[in-house]
DRENTORKOL-3810 file (N, C-alpha, C; in nm, 4 decimals):
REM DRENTORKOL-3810
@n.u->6.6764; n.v->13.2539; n.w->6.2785; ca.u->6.7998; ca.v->13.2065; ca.w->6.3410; c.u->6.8859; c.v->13.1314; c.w->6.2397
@n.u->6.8203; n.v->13.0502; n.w->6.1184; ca.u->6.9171; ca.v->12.9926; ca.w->6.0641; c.u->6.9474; c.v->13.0811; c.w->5.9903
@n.u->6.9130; n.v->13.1638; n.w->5.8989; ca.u->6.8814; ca.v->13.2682; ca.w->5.7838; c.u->7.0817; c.v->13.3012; c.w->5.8383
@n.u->7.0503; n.v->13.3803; n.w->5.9968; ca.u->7.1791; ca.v->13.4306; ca.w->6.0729; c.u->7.3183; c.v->13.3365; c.w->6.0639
@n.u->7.2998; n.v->13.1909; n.w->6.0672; ca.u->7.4149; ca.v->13.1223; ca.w->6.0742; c.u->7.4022; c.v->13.0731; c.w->5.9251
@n.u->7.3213; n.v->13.0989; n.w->5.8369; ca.u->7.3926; ca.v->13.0787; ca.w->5.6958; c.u->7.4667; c.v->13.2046; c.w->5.6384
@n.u->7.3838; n.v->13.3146; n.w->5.6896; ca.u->7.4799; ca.v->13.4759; ca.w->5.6403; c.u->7.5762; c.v->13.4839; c.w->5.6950
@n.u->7.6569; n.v->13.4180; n.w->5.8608; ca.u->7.7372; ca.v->13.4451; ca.w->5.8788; c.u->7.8407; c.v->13.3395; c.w->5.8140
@n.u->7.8378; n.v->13.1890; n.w->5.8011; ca.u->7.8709; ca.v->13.1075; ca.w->5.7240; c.u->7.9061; c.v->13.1827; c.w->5.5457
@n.u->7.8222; n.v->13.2742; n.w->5.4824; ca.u->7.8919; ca.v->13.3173; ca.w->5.3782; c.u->7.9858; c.v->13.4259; c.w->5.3798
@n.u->7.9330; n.v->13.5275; n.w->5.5027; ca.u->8.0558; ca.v->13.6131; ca.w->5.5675; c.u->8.1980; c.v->13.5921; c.w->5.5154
@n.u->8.1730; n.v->13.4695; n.w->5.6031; ca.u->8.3287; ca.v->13.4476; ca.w->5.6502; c.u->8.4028; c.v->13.3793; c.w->5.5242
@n.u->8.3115; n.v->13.3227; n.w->5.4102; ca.u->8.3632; ca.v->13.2755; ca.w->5.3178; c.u->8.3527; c.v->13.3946; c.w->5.2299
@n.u->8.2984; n.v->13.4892; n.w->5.2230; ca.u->8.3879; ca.v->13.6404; ca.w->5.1184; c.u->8.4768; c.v->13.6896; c.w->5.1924
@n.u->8.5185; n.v->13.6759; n.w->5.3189; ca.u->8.6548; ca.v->13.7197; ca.w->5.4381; c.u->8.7566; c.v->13.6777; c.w->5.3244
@n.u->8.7351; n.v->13.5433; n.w->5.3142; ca.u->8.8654; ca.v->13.4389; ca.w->5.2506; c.u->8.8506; c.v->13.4072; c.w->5.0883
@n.u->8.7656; n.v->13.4819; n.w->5.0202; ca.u->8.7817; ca.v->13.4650; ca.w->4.8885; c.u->8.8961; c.v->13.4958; c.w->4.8263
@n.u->8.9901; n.v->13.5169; n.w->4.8409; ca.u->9.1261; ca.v->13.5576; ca.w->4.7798; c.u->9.1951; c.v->13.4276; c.w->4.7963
@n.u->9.1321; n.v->13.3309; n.w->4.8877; ca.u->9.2566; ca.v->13.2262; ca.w->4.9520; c.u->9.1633; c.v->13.0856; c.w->4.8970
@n.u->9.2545; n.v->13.0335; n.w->4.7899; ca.u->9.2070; ca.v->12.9162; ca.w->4.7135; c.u->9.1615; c.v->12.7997; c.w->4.8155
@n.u->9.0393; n.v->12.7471; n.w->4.8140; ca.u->8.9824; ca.v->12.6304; ca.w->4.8117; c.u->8.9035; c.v->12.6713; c.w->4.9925
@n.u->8.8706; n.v->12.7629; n.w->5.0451; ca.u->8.8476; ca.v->12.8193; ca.w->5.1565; c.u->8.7228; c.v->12.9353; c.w->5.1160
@n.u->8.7180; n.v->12.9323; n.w->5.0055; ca.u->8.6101; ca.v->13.0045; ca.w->4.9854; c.u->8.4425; c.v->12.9532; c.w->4.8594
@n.u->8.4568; n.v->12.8620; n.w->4.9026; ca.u->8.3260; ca.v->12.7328; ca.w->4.8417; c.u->8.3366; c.v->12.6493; c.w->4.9417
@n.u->8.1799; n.v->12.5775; n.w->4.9358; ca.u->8.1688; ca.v->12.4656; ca.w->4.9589; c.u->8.0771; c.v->12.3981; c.w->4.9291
@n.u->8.0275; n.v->12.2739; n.w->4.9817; ca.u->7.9404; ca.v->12.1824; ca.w->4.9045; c.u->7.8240; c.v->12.1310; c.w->5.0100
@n.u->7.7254; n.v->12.1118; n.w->5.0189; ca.u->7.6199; ca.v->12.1542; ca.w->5.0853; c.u->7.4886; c.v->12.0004; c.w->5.0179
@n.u->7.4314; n.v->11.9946; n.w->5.1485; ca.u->7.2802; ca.v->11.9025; ca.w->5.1134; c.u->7.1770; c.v->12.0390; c.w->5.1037
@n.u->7.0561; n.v->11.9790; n.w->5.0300; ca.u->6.9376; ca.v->12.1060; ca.w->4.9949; c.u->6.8749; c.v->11.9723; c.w->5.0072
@n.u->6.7616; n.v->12.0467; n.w->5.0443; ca.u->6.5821; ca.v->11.9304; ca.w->4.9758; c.u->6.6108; c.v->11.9290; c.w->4.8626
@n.u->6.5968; n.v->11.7865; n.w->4.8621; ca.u->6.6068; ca.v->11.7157; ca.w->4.7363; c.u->6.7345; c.v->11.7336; c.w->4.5891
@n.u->6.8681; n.v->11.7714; n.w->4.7381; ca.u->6.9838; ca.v->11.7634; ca.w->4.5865; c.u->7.1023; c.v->11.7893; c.w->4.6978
@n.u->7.1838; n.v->11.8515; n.w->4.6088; ca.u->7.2836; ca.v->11.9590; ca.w->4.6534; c.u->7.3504; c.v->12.0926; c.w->4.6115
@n.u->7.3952; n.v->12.1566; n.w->4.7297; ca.u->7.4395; ca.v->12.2800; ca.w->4.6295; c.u->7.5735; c.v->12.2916; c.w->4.6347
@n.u->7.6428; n.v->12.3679; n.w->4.5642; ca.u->7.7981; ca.v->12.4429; ca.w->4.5323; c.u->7.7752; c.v->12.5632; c.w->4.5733
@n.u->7.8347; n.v->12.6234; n.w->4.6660; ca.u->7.8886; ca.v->12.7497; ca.w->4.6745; c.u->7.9568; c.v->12.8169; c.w->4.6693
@n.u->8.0333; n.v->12.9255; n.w->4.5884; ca.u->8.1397; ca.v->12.9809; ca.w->4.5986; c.u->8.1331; c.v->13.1301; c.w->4.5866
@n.u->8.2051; n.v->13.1621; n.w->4.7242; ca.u->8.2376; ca.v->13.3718; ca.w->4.6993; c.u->8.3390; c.v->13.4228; c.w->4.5698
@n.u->8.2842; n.v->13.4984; n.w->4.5690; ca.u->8.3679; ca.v->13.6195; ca.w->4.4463; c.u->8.4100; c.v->13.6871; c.w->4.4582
@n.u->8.4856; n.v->13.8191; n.w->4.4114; ca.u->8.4514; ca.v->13.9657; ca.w->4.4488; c.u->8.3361; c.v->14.0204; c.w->4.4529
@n.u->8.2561; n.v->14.0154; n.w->4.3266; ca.u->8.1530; ca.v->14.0357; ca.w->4.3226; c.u->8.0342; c.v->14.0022; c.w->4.3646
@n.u->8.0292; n.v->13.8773; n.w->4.4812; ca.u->7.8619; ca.v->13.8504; ca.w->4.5432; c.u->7.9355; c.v->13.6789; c.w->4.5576
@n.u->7.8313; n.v->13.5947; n.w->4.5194; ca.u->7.7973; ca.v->13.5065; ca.w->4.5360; c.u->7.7709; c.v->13.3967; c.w->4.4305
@n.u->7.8392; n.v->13.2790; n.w->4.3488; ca.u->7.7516; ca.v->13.2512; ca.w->4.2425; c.u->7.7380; c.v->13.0727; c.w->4.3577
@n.u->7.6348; n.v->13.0455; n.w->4.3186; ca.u->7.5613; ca.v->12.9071; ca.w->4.3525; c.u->7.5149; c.v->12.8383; c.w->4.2530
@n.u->7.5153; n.v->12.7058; n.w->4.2003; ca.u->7.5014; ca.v->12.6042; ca.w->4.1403; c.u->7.4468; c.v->12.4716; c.w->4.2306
@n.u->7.2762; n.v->12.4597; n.w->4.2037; ca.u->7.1806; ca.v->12.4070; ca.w->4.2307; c.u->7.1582; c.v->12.2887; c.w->4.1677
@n.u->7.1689; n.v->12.1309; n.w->4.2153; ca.u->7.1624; ca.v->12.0637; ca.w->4.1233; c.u->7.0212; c.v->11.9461; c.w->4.2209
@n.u->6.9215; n.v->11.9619; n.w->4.1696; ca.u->6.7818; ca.v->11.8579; ca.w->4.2435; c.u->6.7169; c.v->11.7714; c.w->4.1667
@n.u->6.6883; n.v->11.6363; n.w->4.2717; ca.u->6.6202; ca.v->11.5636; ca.w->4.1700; c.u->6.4772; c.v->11.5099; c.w->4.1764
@n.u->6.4362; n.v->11.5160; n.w->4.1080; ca.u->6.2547; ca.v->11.4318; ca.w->4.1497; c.u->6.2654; c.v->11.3250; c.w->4.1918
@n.u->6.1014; n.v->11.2859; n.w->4.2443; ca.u->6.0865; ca.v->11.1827; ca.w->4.2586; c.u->6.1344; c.v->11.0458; c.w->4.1298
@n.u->6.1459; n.v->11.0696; n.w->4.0172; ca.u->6.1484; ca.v->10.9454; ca.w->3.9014; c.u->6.3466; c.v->10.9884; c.w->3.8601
@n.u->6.3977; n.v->11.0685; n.w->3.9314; ca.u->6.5683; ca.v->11.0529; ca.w->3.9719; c.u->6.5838; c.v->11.1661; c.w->3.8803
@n.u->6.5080; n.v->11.2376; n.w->3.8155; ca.u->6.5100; ca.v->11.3484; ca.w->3.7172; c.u->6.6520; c.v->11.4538; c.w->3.7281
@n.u->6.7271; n.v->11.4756; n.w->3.6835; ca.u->6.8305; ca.v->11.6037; ca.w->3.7334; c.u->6.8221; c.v->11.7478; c.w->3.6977
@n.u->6.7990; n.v->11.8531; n.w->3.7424; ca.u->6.7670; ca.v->11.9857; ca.w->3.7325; c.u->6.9066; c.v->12.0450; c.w->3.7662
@n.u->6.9595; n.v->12.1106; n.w->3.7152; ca.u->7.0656; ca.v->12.2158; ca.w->3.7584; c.u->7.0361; c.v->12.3756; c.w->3.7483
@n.u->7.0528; n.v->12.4302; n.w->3.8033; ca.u->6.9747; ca.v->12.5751; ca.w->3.8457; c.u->7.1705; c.v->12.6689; c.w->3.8746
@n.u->7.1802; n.v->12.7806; n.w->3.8647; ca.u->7.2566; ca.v->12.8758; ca.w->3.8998; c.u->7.1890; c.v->13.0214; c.w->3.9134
@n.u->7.2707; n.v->13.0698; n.w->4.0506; ca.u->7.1991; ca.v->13.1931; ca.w->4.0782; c.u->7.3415; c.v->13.2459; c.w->4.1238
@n.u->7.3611; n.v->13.4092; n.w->4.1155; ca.u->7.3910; ca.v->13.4831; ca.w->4.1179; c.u->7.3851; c.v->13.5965; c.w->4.2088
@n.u->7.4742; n.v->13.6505; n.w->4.3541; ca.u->7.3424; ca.v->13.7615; ca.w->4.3672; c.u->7.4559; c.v->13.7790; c.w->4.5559
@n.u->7.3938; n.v->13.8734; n.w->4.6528; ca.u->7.5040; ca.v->13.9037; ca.w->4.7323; c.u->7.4464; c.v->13.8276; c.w->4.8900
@n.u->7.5452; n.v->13.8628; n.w->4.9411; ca.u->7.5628; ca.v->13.7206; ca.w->5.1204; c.u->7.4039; c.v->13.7353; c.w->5.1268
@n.u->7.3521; n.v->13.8191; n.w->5.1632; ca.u->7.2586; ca.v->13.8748; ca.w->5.2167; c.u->7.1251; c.v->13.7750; c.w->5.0988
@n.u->7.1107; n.v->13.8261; n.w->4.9988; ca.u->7.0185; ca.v->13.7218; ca.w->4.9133; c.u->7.0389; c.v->13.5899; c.w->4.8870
@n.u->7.1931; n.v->13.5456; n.w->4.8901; ca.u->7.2159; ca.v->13.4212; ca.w->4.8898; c.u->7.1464; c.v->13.3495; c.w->5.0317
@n.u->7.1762; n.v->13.3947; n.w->5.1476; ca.u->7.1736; ca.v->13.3240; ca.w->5.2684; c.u->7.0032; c.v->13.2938; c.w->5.2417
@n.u->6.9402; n.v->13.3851; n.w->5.2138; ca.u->6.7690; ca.v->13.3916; ca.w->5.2066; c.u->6.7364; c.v->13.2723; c.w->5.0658
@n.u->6.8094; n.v->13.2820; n.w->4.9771; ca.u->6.7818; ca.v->13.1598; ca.w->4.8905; c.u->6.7844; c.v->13.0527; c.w->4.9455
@n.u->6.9259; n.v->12.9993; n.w->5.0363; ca.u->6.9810; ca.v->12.8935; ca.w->5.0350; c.u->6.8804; c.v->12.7934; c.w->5.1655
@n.u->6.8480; n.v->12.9024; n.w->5.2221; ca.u->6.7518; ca.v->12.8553; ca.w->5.3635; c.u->6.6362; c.v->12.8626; c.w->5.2990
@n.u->6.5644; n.v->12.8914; n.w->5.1817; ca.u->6.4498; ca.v->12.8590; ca.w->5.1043; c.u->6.4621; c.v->12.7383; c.w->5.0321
@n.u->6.5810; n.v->12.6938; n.w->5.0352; ca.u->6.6018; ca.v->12.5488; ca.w->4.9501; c.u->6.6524; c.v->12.4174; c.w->5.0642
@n.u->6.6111; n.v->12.4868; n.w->5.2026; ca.u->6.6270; ca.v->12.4011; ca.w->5.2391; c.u->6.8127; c.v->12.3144; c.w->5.3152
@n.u->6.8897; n.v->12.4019; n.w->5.2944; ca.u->6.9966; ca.v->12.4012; ca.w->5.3163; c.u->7.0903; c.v->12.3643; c.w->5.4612
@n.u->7.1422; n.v->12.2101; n.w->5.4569; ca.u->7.1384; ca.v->12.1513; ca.w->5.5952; c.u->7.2825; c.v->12.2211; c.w->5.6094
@n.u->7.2923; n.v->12.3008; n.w->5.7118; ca.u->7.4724; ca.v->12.3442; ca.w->5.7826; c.u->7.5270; c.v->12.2423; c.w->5.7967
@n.u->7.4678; n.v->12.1236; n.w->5.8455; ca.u->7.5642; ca.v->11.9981; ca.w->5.9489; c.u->7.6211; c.v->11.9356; c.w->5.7843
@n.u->7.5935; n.v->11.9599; n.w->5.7378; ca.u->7.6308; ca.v->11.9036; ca.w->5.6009; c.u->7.7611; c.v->11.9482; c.w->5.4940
@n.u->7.7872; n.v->12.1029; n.w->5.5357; ca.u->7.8586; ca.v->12.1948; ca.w->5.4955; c.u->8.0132; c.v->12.1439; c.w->5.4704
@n.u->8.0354; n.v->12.1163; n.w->5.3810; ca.u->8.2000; ca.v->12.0185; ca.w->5.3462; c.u->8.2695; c.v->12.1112; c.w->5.2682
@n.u->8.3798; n.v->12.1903; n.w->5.3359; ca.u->8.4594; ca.v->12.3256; ca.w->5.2360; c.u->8.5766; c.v->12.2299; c.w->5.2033
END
């Protein structure tokens, strides 16, 4: 069920990728946050988490609605959080 309201949540943001600042947004994950933004081409995401001792990791992935939505709900990805 969530997998469904994060794929449709990126849907609608490759609908509006042509239309500046409507197609990203900024997101809580376990233990960080993410960036999202549509393309023409898919999806790129920028992963930034931290450890327990405040450590910072930044991660980027690449890849289409469909694999993104399945990443982003593997990392934990709160909707109520979702700030475009």
């Amino acid at each position: 069920m969530k997998n469904s309201a994060i794929l449709n949540l990126l849907e609608r943001l490759l609908r509006r990728r042509h239309i500046p600042d409507l197609h990203s947004f900024k997101a809580k994950i376990k233990n960080g946050v993410v960036f999202v933004d549509a393309q023409w081409d898919g999806f790129h995401i920028d992963f930034i988490t931290y450890d327990g001792a405040g450590n910072e990791t930044r991660e980027s992935w690449v890849g289409s609605a469909f694999l993104a939505a399945r990443e982003l709900e593997s990392r934990g990805l709160d909707l109520t959080s979702v700030e475009t």
